[in-house]
DOFI-462653 format. One record per residue (C-alpha): residue number from 1; chain; x, y, z. Coordinates in steps of 0.5 Angstrom, whole numbers. Last residue first. Layout:
<recs>
[rec NUM, "A", [X, Y, Z]],
...
</recs>
This chain:
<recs>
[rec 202, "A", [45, 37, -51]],
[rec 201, "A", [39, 36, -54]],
[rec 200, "A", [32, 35, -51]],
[rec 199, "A", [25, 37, -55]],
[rec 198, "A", [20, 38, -51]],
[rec 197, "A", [14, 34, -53]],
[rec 196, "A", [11, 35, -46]],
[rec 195, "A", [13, 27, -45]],
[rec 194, "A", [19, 29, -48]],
[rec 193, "A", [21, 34, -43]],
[rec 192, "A", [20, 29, -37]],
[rec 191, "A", [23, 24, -39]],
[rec 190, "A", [29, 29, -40]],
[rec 189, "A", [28, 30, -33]],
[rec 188, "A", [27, 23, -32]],
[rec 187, "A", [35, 22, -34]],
[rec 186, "A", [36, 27, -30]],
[rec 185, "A", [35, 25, -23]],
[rec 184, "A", [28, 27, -20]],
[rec 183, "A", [26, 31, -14]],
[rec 182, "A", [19, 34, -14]],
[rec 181, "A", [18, 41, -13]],
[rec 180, "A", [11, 42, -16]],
[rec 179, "A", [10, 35, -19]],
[rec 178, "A", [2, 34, -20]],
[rec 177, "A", [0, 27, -23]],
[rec 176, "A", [-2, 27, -31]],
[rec 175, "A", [3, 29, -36]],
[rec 174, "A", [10, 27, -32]],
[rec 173, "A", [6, 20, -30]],
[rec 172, "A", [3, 19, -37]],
[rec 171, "A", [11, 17, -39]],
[rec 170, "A", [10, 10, -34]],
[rec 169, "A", [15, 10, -28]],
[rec 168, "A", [20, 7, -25]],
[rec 167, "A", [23, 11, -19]],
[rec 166, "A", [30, 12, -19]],
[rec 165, "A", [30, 20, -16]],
[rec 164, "A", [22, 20, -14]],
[rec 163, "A", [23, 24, -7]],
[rec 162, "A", [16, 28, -6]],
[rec 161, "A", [15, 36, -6]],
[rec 160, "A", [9, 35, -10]],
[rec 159, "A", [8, 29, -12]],
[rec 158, "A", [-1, 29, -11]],
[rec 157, "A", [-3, 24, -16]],
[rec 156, "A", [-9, 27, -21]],
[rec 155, "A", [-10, 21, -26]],
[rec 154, "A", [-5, 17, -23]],
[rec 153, "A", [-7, 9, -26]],
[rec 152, "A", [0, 5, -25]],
[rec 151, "A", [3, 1, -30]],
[rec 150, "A", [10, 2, -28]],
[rec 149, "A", [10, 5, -20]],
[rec 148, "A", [16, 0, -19]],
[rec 147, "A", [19, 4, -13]],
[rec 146, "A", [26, 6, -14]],
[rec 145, "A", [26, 12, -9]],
[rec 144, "A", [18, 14, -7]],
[rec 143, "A", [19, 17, -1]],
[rec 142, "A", [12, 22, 1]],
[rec 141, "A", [13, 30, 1]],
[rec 140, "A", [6, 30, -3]],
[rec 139, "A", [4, 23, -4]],
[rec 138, "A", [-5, 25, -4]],
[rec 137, "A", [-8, 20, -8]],
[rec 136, "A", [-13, 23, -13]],
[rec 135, "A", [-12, 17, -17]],
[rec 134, "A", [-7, 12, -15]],
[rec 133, "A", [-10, 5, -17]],
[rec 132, "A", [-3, 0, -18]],
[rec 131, "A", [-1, -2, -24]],
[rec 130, "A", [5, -4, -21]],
[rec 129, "A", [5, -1, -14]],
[rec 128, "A", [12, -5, -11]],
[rec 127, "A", [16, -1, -5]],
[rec 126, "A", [23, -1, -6]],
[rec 125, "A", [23, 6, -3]],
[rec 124, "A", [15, 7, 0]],
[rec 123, "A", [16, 13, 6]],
[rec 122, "A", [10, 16, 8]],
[rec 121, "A", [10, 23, 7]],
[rec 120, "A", [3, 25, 6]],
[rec 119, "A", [0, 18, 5]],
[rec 118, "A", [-8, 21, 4]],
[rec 117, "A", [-12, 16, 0]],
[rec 116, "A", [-16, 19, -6]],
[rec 115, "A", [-15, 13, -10]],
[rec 114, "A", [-10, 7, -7]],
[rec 113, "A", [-13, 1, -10]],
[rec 112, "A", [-8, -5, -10]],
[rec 111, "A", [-7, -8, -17]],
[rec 110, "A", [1, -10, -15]],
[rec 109, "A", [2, -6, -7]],
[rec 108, "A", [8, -11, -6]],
[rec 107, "A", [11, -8, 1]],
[rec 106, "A", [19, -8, 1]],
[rec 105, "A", [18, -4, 8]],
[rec 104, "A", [12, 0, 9]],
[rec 103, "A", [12, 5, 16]],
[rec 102, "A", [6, 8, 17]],
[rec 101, "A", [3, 15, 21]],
[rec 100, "A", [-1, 16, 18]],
[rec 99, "A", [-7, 11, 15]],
[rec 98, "A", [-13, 13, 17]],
[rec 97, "A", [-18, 10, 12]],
[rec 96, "A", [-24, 13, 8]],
[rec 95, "A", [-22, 8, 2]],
[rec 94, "A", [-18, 2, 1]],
[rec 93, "A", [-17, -4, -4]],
[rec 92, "A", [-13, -9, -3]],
[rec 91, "A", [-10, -13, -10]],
[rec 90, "A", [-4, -15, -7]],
[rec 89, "A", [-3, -12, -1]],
[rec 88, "A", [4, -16, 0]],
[rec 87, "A", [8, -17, 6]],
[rec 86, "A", [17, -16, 7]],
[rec 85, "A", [15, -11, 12]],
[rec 84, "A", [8, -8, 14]],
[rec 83, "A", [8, -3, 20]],
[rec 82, "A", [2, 0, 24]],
[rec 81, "A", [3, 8, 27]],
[rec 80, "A", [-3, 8, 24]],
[rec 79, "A", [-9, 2, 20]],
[rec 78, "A", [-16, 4, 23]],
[rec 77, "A", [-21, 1, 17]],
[rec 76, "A", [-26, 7, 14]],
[rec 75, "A", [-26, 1, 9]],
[rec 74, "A", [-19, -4, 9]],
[rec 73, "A", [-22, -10, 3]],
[rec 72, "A", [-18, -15, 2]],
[rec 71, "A", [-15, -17, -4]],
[rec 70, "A", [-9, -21, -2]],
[rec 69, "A", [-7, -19, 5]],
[rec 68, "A", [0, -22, 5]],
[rec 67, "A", [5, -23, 11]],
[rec 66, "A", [12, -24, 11]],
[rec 65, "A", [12, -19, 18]],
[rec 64, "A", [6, -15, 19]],
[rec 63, "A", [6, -10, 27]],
[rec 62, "A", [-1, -7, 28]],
[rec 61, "A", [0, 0, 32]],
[rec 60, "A", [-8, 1, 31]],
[rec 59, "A", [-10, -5, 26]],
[rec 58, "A", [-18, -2, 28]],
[rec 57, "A", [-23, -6, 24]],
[rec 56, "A", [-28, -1, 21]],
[rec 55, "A", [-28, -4, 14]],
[rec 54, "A", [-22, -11, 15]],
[rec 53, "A", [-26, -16, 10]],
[rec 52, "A", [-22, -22, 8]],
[rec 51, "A", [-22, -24, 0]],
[rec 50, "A", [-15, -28, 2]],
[rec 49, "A", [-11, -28, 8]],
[rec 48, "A", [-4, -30, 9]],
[rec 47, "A", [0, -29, 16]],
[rec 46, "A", [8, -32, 15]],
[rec 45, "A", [8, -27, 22]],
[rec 44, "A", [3, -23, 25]],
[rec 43, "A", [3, -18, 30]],
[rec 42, "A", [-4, -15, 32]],
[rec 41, "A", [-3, -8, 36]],
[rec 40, "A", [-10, -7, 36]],
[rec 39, "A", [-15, -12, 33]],
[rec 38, "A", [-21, -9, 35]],
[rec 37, "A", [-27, -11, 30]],
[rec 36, "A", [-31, -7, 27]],
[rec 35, "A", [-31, -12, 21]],
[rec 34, "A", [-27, -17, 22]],
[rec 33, "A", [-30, -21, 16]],
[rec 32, "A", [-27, -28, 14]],
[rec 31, "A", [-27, -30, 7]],
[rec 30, "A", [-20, -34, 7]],
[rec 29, "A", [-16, -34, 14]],
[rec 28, "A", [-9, -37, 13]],
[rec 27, "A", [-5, -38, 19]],
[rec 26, "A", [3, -40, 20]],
[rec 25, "A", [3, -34, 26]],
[rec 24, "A", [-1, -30, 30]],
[rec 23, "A", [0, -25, 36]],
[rec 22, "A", [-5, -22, 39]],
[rec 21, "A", [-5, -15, 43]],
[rec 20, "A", [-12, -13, 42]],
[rec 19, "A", [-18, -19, 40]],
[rec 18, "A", [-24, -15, 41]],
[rec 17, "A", [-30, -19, 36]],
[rec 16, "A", [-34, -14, 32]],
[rec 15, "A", [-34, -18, 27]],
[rec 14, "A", [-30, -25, 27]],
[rec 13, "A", [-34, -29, 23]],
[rec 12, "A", [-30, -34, 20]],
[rec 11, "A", [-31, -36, 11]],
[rec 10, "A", [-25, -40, 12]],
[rec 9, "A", [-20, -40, 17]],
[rec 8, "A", [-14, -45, 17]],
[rec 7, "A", [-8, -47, 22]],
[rec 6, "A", [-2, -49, 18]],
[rec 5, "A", [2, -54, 22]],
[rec 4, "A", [-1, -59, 17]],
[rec 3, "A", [3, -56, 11]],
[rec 2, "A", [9, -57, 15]],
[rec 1, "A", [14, -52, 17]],
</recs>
């Protein structure tokens, strides 16, 4: 697509606007507030918004293809039953929002802040959180197989009971998130140990 084919949006209000049902491609919104704002059952494709303000925006059953948010803001923000494929949340932060049921498909979450969210058995496989802000997050039950957690903060992460078999992780991991039941391969057992000051040998 032509860069000319591009609609643009820069610092638009659209707060409290009722926009249910859209469907929006090939835009990019840079600066724009959609506080308070219905955007229930939004499909967006090849969508970019920049520094955009989402609080109290309802994202209710919204469907996100090959699209990025990047350092938005999502507060008190409605966002289950919603799907992201193929996206980025790259530098987004998110607090007090309600985000279960959701489905992430090839999400990137680089430097996203996640603290204290509540993502109980959400599925992230193949998910990207490098460096991602995970303190006091609740993942307990949730997938994580082969996601990139390297460089992650996780003071406090709830695992128990999550599926981390291939994951990627720091060794501050096994000493600083709560890992009752988690499962692992055994190469991160031994990871495990070591970062307890255990000793392995065969």
């Amino acid at each position: 697509m032509a860069e000319d084919d591009i609609q643009e949006f820069i610092g638009e209000d659209f707060s409290d606007a009722r926009l249910p049902r859209q469907q929006w491609t090939h835009r990019h919104y840079t600066g724009c507030s959609f506080r308070d704002a219905d955007l229930s059952d939004l499909h967006t494709e090849h969508v970019v918004f920049t520094d955009c303000d989402f609080t109290g925006a309802d994202l209710t059953d919204s469907r996100h293809l090959v699209t990025a948010f990047r350092s938005c803001t999502f507060t008190r923000t409605r966002l289950w039953h919603s799907v992201f494929r193929s996206s980025s949340l790259l530098g987004s932060s998110f607090q007090d929002c309600r985000l279960r049921p959701i489905e992430f498909d090839e999400v990137d979450f680089t430097l996203a802040s996640l603290g204290k969210a509540d993502l109980r058995g959400v599925n992230f496989s193949d998910c990207r959180l490098r460096e991602a802000n995970l303190v006091g997050a609740d993942l307990r039950n949730a997938v994580l197989q082969s996601v990139d957690m390297f460089g992650a903060r996780t003071s406090g992460l709830r695992l128990e009971g999550a599926d981390l078999r291939g994951a990627h992780v720091d060794a501050a991991l096994w000493t600083s998130a709560k890992l009752d039941k988690a499962k692992i391969e055994m190469t991160q057992a031994i990871a495990m140990a070591t970062a307890h000051g255990l000793v392995v040998e065969p």
